[in-house]
C-alpha positions as CSV (number, residue, x, y, z in Angstrom):
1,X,-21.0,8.1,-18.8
2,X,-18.7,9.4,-15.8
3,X,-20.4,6.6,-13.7
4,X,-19.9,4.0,-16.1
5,X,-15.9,4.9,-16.0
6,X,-15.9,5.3,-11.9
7,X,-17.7,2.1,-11.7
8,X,-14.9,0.6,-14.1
9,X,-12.4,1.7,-12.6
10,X,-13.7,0.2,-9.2
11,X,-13.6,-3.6,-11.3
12,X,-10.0,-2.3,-12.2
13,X,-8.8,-1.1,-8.7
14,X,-10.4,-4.0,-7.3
15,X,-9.1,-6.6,-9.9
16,X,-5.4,-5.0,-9.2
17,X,-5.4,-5.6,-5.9
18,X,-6.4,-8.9,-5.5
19,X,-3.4,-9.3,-8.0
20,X,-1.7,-7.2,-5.7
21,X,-2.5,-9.2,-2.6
22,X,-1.2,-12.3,-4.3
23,X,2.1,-10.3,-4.7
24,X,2.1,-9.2,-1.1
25,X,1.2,-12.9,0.1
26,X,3.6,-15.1,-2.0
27,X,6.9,-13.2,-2.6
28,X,7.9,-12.9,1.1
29,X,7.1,-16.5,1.3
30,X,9.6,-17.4,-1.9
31,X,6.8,-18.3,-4.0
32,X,6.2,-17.4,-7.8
33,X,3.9,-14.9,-8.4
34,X,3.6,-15.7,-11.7
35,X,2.7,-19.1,-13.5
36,X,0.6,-22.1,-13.2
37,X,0.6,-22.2,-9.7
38,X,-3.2,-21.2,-8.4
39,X,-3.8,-20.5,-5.5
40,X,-5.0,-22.1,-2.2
41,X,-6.9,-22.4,1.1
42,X,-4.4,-21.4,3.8
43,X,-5.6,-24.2,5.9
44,X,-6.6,-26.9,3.8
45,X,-4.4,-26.3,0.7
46,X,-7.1,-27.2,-1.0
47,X,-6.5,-25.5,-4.8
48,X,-9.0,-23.0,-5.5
49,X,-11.5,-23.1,-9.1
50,X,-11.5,-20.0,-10.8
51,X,-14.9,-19.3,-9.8
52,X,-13.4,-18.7,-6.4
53,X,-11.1,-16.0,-7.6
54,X,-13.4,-13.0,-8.2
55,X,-12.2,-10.2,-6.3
56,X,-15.3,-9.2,-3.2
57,X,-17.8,-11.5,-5.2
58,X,-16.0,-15.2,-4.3
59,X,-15.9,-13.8,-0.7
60,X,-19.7,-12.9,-0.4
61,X,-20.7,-15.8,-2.3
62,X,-18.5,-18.6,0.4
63,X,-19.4,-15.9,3.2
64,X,-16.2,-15.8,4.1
65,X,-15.2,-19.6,4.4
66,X,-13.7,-21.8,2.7
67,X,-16.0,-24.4,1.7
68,X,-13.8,-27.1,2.4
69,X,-12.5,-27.1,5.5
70,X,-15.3,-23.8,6.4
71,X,-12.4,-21.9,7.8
72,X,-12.7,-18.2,7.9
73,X,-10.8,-16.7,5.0
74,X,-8.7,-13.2,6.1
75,X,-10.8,-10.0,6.0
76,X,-7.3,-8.5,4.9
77,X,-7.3,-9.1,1.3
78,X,-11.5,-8.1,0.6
79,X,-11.0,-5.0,2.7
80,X,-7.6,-4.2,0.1
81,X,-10.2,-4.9,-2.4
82,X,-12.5,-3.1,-1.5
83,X,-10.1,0.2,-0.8
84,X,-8.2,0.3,-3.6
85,X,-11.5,0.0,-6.1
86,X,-12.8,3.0,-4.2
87,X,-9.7,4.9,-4.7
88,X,-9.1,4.1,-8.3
89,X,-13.3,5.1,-9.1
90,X,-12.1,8.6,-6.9
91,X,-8.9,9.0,-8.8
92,X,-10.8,9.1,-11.8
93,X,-13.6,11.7,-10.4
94,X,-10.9,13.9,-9.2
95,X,-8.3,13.8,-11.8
96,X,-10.2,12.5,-15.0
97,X,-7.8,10.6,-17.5
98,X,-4.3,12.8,-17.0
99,X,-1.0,11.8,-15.3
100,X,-2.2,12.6,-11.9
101,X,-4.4,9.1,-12.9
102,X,-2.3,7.0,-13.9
103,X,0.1,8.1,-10.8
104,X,-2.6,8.1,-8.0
105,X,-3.1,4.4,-9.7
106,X,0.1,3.3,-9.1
107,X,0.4,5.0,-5.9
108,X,-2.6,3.1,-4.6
109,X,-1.4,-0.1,-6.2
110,X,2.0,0.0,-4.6
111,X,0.5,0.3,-1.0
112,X,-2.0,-2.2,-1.3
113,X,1.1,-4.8,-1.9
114,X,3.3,-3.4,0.6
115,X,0.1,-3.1,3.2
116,X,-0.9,-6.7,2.5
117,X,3.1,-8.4,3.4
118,X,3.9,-6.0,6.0
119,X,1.2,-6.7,7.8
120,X,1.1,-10.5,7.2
121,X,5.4,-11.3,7.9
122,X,6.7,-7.6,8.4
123,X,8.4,-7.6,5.2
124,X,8.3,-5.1,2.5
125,X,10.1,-7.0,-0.7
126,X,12.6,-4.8,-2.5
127,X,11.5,-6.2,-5.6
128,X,8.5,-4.6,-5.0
129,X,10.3,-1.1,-4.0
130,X,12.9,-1.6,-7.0
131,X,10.1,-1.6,-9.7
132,X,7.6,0.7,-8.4
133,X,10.7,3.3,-8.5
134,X,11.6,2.6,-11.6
135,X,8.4,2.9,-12.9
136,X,8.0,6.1,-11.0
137,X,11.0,7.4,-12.3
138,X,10.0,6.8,-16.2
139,X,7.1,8.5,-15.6
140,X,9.4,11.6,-14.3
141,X,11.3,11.4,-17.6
142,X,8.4,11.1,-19.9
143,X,6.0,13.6,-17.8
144,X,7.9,15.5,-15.5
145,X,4.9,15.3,-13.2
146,X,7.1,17.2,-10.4
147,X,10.2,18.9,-10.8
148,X,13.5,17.6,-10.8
149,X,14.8,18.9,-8.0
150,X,11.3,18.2,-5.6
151,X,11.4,14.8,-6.6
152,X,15.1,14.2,-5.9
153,X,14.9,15.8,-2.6
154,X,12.1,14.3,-1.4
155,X,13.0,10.4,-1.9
156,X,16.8,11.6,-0.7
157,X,15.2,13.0,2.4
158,X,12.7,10.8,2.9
159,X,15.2,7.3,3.0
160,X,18.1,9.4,4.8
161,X,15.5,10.2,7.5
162,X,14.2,6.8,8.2
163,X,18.0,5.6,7.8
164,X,18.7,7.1,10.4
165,X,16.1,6.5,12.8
166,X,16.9,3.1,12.1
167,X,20.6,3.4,13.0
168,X,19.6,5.9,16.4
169,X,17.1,2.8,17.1
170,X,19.3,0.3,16.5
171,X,16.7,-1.4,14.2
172,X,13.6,0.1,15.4
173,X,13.0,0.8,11.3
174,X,13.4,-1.9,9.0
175,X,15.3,-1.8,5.7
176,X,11.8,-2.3,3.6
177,X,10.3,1.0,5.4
178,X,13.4,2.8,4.3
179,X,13.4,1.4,0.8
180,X,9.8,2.4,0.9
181,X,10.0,5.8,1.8
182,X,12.5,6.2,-1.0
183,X,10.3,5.5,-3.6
184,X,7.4,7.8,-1.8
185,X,9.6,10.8,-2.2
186,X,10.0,10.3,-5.3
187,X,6.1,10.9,-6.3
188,X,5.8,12.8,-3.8
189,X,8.2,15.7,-3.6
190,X,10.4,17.2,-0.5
191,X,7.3,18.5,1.3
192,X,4.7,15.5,0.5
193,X,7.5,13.4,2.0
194,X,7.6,15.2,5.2
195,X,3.6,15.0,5.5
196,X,3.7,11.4,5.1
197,X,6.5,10.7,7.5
198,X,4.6,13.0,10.3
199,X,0.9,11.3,9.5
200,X,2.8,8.0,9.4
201,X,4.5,9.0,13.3
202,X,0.9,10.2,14.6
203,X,-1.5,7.4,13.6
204,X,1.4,4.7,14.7
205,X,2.3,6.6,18.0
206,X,-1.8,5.9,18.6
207,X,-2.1,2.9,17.2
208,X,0.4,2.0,19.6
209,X,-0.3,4.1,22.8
210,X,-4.1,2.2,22.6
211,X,-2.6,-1.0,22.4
212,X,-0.4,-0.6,25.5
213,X,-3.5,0.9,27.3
214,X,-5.8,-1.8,26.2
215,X,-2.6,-4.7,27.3
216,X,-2.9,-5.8,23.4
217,X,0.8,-4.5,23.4
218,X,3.9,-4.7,25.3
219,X,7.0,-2.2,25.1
220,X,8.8,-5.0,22.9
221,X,5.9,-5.7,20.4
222,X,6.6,-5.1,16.6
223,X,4.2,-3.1,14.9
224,X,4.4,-3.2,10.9
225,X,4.9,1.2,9.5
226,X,4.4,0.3,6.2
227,X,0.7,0.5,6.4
228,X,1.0,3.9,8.3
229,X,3.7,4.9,5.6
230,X,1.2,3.9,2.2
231,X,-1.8,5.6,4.5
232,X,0.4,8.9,5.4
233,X,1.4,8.7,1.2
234,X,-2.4,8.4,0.3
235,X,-3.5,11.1,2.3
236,X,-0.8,13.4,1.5
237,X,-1.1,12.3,-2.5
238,X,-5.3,13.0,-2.4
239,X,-5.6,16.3,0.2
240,X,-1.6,18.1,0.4
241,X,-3.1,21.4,-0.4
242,X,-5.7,20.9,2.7
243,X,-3.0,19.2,5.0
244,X,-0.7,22.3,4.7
245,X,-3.8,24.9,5.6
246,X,-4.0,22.6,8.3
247,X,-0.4,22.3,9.6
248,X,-0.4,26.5,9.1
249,X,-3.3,26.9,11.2
């Protein structure tokens, strides 16, 4: 029965995030995310059938073209996929059905979408941020899943930090990161928040130092922290108890 649900909640994770990579693609461009509007080829336009719209299955099936125009269709959104499915089926082995669920859920859900449009047009939507705290915050109220004060101080702490690396920057952060790292707090308390910002800082600073060596960068190229800031939040939401006997040691 316990694989049964963990291969469930895969379909579930995996369903969610192609949702969620619909959200990510369409609301930075001004498009509506919901309604009668199906979606397309990026090079073609051609509309897609709803055959074409199983999440991992319609990509194996076209091999990862479109079969019009045989275009590659972006890795990006199978690989989401893919992730978030896994990490909804180990949500479930590690926390069964409890609040730490239906939070590690949301968690995941939240940085699928914000992965997906910061790494296509380095935008993280507020209307994405807005609703992901709310619903954060009702599940405070109704659960308490963290105390008061934890939870206050880590979204305070975590957008008055990034604020102000973007001000002493001039920019270098964007408003969505900050935004972002408001809402991380939140679930994840004073100290979470500090983990996430310092895991964030360390797989950027390589991400970047191996660009610059390897001349795929320049000084002046953007690189998108949201992903670094949903993979620091992930980490820190799954293993805090093992990064802290690591940070002690």
């Amino acid at each position: 029965m316990e694989a049964l649900w963990s291969v469930w909640f895969f379909i579930v994770g995996a369903v969610l995030a192609s949702f969620g990579g619909v959200v990510g693609y369409r609301l930075p461009k001004g498009m509506k995310v919901l309604g009668l509007e199906r979606s397309q080829c990026d090079h073609c336009e051609r509309k897609l059938h709803w055959y074409e719209l199983f999440p991992i299955l319609s990509f194996l099936a076209a091999r990862g073209k479109c079969r019009t125009c045989q275009e590659r269709i972006p890795l990006l959104y199978t690989m989401v996929e893919i992730i978030t499915g896994a990490l909804y089926a180990f949500s479930y082995i590690k926390y069964g059905f409890s609040v730490e669920l239906l939070l590690a859920c949301s968690l995941v859900l939240l940085c699928a979408i914000i992965a997906v449009s910061d790494l296509l047009y380095f935008i993280i939507s507020d209307k994405v941020s807005i609703l992901f705290f709310i619903w954060f915050l009702v599940l405070q109220v109704f659960f308490e899943y963290r105390g008061w004060v934890d939870a206050v101080a880590g979204s305070l702490i975590g957008f008055l930090f990034l604020l102000l690396l973007a001000i002493l920057s001039k920019g270098g952060i964007g408003g969505g990161d900050i935004k972002l790292m408001g809402v991380l707090g939140l679930v994840l308390g004073f100290q979470g928040a500090f983990y996430t910002l310092m895991i964030a800082s360390v797989f950027g600073l390589i991400v970047g130092i191996t660009g610059l060596l390897m001349k795929k960068f320049t000084r002046k190229t953007a690189i998108p922290f949201g992903p670094y800031l949903a993979l620091g939040a992930i980490l820190t939401f799954y293993c805090q108890g093992e990064i802290l006997s690591l940070y002690i040691q």
